[in-house]
C-alpha positions in Angstrom: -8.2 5.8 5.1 -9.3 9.0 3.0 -5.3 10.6 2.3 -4.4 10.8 -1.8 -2.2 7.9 -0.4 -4.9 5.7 0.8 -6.7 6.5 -2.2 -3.9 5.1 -4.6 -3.0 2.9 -2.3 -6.5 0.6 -2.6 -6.5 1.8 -6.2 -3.2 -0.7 -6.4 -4.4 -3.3 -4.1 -8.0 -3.7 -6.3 -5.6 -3.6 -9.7 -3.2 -6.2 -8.5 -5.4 -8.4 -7.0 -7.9 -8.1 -9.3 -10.9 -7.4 -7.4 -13.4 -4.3 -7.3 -11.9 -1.3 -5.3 -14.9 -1.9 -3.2 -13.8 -4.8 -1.3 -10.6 -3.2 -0.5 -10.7 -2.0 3.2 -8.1 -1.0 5.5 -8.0 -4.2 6.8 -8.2 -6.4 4.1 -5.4 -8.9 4.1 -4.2 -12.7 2.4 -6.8 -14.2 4.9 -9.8 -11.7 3.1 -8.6 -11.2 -0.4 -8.6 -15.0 -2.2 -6.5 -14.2 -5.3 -3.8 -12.8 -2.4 -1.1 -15.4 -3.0 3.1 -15.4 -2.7 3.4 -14.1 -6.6 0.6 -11.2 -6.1 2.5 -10.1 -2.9 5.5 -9.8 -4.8 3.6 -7.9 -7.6 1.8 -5.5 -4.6 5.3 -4.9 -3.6 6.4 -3.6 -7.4 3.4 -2.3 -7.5 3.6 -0.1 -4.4 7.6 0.7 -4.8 7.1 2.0 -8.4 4.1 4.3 -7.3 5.6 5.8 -4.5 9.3 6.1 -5.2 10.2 3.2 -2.4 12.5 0.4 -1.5 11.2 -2.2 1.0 13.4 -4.1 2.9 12.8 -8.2 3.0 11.7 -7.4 6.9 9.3 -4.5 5.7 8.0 -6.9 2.8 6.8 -9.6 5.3 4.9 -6.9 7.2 2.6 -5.6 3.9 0.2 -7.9 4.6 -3.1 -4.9 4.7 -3.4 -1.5 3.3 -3.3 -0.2 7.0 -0.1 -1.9 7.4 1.3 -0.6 3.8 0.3 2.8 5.1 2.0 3.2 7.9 5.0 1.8 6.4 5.0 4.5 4.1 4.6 7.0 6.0 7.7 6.7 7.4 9.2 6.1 4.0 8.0 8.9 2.1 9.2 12.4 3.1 7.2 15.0 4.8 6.0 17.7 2.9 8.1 20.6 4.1 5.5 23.7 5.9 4.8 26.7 4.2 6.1 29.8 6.2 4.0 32.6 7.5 3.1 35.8 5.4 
């Protein structure tokens, strides 16, 4: 996980949870993170939705439970960069 997404993405896991970005890893998850409880998911989820322009779904909510997870769900959110033509 090395995108500018990735990057801000464990920037807002280590702020809302409250633990040094260090610790954050793609896989870190409820089961890894202690302070990781039903309030700080919802605050990951305001978090997440105000940094990126986003609306989760209830379903999609259910399913942030790792940055790896949070990532792939936002790549399908978030729209691809158009490509830049040929000169």
């Amino acid at each position: 996980m090395t995108s500018p997404i990735d990057n801000s993405l464990m920037r807002i896991f280590a702020d809302v949870f409250q633990v040094p970005i260090e610790s954050i890893s793609a896989d870190s998850s409820p089961e890894t993170i202690e302070s990781w409880d039903s309030l700080q998911h919802l605050n990951l989820v305001l978090a997440l939705e105000q940094e990126f322009s986003v609306q989760f779904t209830p379903d999609e909510i259910e399913k942030l439970v790792s940055p790896r997870l949070v990532s792939a769900l936002l790549a399908d959110k978030l729209p691809v960069p158009e490509a830049m033509p040929c000169q």
